[in-house]
C-alpha positions in Angstrom: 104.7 -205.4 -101.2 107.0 -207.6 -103.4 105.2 -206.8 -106.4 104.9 -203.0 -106.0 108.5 -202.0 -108.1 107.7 -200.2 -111.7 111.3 -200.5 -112.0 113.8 -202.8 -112.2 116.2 -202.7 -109.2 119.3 -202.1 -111.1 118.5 -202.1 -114.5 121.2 -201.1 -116.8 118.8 -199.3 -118.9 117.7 -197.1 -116.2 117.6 -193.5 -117.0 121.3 -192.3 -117.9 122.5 -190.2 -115.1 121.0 -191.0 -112.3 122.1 -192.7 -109.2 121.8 -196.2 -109.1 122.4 -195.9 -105.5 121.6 -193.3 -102.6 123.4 -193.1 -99.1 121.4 -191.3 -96.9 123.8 -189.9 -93.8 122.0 -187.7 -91.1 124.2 -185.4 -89.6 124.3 -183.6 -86.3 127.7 -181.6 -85.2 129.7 -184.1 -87.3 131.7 -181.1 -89.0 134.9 -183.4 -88.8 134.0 -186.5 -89.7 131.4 -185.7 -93.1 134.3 -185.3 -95.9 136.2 -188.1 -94.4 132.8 -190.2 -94.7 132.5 -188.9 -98.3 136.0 -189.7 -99.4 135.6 -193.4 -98.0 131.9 -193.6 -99.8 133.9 -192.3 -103.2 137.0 -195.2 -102.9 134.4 -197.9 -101.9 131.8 -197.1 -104.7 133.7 -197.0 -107.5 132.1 -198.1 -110.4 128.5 -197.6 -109.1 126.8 -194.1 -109.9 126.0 -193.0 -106.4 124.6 -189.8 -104.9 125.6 -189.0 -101.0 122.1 -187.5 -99.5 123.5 -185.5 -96.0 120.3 -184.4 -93.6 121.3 -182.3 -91.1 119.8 -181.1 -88.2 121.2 -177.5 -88.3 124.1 -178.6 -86.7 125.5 -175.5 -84.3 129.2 -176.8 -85.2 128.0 -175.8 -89.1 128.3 -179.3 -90.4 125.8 -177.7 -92.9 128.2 -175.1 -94.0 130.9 -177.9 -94.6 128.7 -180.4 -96.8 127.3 -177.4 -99.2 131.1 -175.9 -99.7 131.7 -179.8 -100.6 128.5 -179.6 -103.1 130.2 -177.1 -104.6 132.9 -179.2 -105.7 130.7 -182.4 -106.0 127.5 -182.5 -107.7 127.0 -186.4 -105.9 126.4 -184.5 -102.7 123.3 -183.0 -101.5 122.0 -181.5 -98.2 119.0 -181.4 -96.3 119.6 -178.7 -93.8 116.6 -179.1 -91.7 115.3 -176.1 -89.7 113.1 -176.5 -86.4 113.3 -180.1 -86.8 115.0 -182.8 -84.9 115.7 -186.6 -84.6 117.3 -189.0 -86.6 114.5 -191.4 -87.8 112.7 -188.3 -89.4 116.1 -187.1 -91.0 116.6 -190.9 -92.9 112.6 -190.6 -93.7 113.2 -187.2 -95.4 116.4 -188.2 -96.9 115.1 -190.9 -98.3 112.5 -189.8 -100.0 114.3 -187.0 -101.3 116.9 -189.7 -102.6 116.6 -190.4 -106.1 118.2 -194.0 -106.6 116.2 -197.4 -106.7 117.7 -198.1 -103.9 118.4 -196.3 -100.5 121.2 -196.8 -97.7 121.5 -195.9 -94.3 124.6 -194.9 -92.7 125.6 -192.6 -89.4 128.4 -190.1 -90.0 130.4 -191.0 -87.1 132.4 -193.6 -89.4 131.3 -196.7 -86.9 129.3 -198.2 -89.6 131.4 -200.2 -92.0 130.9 -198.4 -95.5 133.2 -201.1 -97.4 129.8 -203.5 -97.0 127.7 -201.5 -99.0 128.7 -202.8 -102.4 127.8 -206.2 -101.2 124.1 -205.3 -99.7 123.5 -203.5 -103.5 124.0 -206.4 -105.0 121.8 -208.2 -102.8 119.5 -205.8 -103.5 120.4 -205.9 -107.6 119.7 -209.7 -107.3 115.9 -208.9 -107.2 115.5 -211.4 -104.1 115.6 -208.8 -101.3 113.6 -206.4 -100.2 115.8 -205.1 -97.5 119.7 -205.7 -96.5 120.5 -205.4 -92.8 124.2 -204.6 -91.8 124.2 -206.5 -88.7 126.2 -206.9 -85.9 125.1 -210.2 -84.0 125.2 -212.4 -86.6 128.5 -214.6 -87.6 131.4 -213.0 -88.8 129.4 -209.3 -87.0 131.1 -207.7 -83.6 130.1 -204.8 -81.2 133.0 -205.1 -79.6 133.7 -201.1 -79.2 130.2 -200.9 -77.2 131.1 -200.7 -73.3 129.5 -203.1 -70.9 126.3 -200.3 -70.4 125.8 -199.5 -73.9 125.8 -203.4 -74.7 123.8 -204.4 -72.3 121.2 -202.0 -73.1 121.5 -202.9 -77.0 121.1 -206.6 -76.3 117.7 -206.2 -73.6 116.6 -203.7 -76.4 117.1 -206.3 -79.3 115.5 -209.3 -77.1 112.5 -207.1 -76.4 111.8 -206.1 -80.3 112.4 -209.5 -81.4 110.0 -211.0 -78.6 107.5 -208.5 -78.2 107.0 -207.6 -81.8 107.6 -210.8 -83.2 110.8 -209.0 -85.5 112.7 -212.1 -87.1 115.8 -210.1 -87.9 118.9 -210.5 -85.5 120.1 -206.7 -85.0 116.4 -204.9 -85.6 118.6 -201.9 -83.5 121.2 -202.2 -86.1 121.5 -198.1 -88.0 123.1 -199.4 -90.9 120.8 -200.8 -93.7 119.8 -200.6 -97.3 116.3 -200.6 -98.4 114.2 -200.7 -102.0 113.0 -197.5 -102.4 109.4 -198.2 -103.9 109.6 -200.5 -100.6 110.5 -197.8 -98.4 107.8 -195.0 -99.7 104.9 -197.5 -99.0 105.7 -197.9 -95.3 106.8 -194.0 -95.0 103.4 -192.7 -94.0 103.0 -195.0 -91.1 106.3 -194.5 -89.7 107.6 -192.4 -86.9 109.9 -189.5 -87.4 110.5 -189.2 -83.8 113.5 -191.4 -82.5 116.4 -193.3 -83.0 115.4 -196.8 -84.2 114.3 -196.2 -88.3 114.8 -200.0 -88.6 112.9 -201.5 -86.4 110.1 -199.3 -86.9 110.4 -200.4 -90.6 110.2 -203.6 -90.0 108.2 -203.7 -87.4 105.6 -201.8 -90.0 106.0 -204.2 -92.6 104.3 -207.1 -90.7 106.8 -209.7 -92.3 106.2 -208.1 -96.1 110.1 -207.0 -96.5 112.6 -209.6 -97.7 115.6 -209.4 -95.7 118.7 -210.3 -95.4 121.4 -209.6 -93.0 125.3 -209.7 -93.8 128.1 -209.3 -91.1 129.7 -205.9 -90.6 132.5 -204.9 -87.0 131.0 -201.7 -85.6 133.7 -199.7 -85.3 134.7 -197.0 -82.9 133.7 -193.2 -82.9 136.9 -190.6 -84.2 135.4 -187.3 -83.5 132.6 -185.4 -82.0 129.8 -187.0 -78.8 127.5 -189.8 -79.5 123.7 -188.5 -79.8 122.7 -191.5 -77.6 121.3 -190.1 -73.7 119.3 -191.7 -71.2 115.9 -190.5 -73.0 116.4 -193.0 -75.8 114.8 -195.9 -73.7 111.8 -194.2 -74.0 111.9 -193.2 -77.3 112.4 -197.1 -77.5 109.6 -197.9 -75.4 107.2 -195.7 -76.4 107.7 -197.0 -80.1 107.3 -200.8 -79.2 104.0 -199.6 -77.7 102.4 -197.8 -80.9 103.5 -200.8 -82.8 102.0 -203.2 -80.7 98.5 -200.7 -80.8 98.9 -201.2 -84.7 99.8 -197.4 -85.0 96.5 -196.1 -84.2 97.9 -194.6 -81.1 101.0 -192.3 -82.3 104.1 -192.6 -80.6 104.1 -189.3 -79.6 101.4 -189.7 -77.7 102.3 -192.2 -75.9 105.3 -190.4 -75.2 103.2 -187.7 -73.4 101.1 -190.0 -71.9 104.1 -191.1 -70.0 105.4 -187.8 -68.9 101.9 -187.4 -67.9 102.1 -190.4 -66.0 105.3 -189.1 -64.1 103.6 -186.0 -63.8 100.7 -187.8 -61.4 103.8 -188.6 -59.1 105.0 -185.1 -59.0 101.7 -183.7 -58.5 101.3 -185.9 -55.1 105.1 -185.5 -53.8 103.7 -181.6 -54.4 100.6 -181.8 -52.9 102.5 -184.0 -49.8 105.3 -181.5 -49.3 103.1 -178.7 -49.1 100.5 -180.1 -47.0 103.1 -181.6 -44.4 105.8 -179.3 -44.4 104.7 -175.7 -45.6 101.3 -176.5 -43.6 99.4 -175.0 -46.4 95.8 -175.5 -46.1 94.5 -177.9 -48.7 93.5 -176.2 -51.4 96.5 -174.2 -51.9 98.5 -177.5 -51.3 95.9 -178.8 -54.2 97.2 -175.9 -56.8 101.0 -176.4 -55.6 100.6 -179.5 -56.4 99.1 -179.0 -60.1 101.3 -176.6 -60.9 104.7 -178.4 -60.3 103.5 -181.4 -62.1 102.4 -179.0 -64.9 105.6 -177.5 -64.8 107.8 -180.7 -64.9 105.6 -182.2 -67.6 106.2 -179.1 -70.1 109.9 -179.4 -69.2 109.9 -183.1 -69.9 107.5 -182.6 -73.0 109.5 -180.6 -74.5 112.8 -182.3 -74.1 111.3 -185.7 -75.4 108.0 -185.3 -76.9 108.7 -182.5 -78.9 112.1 -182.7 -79.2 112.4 -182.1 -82.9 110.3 -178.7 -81.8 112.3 -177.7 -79.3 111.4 -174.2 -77.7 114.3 -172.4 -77.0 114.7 -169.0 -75.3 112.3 -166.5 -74.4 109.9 -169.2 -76.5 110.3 -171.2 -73.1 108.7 -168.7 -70.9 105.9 -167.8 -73.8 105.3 -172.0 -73.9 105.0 -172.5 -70.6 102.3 -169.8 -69.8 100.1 -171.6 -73.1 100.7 -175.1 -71.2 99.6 -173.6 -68.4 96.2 -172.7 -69.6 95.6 -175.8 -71.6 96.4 -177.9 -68.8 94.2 -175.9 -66.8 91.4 -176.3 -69.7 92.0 -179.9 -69.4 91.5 -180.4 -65.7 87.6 -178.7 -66.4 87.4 -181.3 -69.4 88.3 -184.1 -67.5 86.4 -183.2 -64.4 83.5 -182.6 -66.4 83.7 -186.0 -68.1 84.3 -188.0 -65.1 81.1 -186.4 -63.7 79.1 -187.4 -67.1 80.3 -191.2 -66.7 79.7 -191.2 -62.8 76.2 -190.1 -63.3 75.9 -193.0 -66.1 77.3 -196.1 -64.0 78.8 -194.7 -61.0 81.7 -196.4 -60.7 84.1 -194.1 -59.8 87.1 -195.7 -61.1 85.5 -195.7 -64.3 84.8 -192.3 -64.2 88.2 -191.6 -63.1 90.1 -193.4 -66.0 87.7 -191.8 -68.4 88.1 -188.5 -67.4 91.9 -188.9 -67.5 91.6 -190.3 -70.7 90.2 -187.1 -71.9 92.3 -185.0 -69.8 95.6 -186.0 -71.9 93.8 -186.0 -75.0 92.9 -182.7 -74.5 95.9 -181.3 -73.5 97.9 -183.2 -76.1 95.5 -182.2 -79.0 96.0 -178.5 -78.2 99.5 -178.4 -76.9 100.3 -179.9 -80.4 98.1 -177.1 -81.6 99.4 -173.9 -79.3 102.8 -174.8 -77.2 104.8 -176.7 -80.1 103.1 -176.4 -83.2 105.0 -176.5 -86.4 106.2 -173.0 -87.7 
């Protein structure tokens, strides 16, 4: 991967005009805080041709509207208003690529990264001996001081994990604040995930050890304005990516994801088939279908608040989403019955039989819910 750069990182006698620099920021209801980040980008690059690449999410505050009015009076300043589209890894992979600098930077918009650094992880980059320049937080002279107790503890168990499990040598892989060789960058880009919070560690995690990195010191600060993006969901968007990376990517982490609301969805489907059998006395069968469709139900609503959340349905597209889940759910059930017979007639083992019509139960239903229920518009 070290010898795949056509161009000199840096060069002087790059083409006159552009950027020798991109900072990719991806924005979501940051309204009040985007100009302030660009004023702070403008006094700390001075000197270094730089282009400011926004992505945002179509931000219902109209952070949008605020960065193309500052276009307008900036021609360093672009933005990426993405439509139907959510989550910040896939924001930096499309910012990124859109970028037009050698080199590419990382940084939130809620002004808790330190922005002064950036000059010094170019350089690192300009030096030709680094592939990668991490901003990080846990190393000498670094602080996450402004994290509360919950928030650190959750940062630290989630670094130790990626570090251990994936064998990532870096000390913050969680950090959000990095700069990255372009070229670099666009040969990993196919293989990474756009769903998610953690860009980084799935970059490095991708490169198997390729990237040279480096890590400088940066205090992460505290947020001014607006909510953090963080919820309770991001462990496992966390999860579910250590998992495709440990599968070598040939299990997306999308599906993985709905393999584990699928999994939840089992224990629904039982606490369903309990309460109407023991308390509404229904006989078994209907019990059966109660059963199914509450654990249908909770996996749409769970499927599309995770799995799908950069495809969100919203609105009447709710009701119309549910009713196709319904049916290929109900598809699947015949698919995976049908299979589990095939297998049991084969070797009649039953829990063999079981796990393999399972297996193509959620394939099924994940292959044509991608296709029907939240497919791209």
């Amino acid at each position: 991967m070290n010898d795949v750069s056509q161009i000199a990182v840096g060069d002087p006698d790059q083409a006159i005009g552009l950027p020798h620099l991109s900072v990719v920021i991806p924005t979501f209801n940051e309204r009040d805080n985007v100009v302030t980040l660009f004023r702070r980008l403008e006094q700390t690059l001075v000197g270094i041709p730089f282009e400011a690449v926004f992505v945002d999410d179509n931000s219902p505050d109209g952070t949008w509207k605020v960065l193309r009015a500052l276009s307008r009076e900036d021609g360093r300043v672009r933005c990426i208003r993405r439509i139907g589209r959510r989550g910040l890894s896939g924001a930096c992979i499309e910012g990124i690529l859109a970028s037009s600098a050698p080199c590419a930077a990382v940084i939130d918009a809620d002004l808790q990264h330190d922005e002064t650094q950036l000059p010094k992880m170019l350089a690192a980059l300009q030096s030709g001996q680094f592939d990668l320049v991490v901003g990080s937080r846990y190393i000498e002279g670094g602080s996450a001081e402004s994290f509360d107790r919950q928030r650190a503890g959750a940062s630290a168990l989630a670094t130790e994990v990626a570090k251990r499990v994936l064998r990532v040598e870096i000390a913050d892989p969680m950090s959000g604040f990095f700069m990255i060789r372009r070229d670099c960058f666009e040969e990993l880009a196919p293989q990474l995930s756009t769903q998610g919070f953690k860009i980084l560690l799935d970059v490095v995690a991708t490169a198997h050890g390729a990237l040279r990195a480096k890590e400088i010191p940066y205090t992460f600060g505290s947020r001014l304005h607006g909510e953090s993006k963080l919820d309770s969901m991001v462990a496992l968007d966390f999860l579910g990516l250590v998992l495709a990376k440990l599968t070598g990517d040939v299990i997306s982490l999308r599906f993985l994801l709905f393999a584990m609301v699928g999994s939840l969805g089992v224990v629904v489907h039982f606490a369903g088939l309990y309460t109407a059998l023991r308390i509404f006395r229904f006989p078994f069968a209907e019990a059966q279908a109660c059963g199914a469709i509450c654990a249908m139900t909770s996996n749409f609503i769970l499927n599309n608040f995770l799995t799908y959340r950069d495809q969100r349905l919203k609105g009447f597209a709710i009701l119309r989403g549910l009713l196709l889940f319904y049916l290929v759910c109900s598809v699947g059930l015949f698919a995976n019955v049908g299979v589990a017979f095939s297998v049991y007639d084969q070797q009649p083992i039953w829990w063999l039989a079981g796990a393999a019509g399972a297996l193509m139960g959620v394939v099924w239903n994940y292959a044509m819910s991608g296709l029907f229920v939240w497919r791209k518009r």
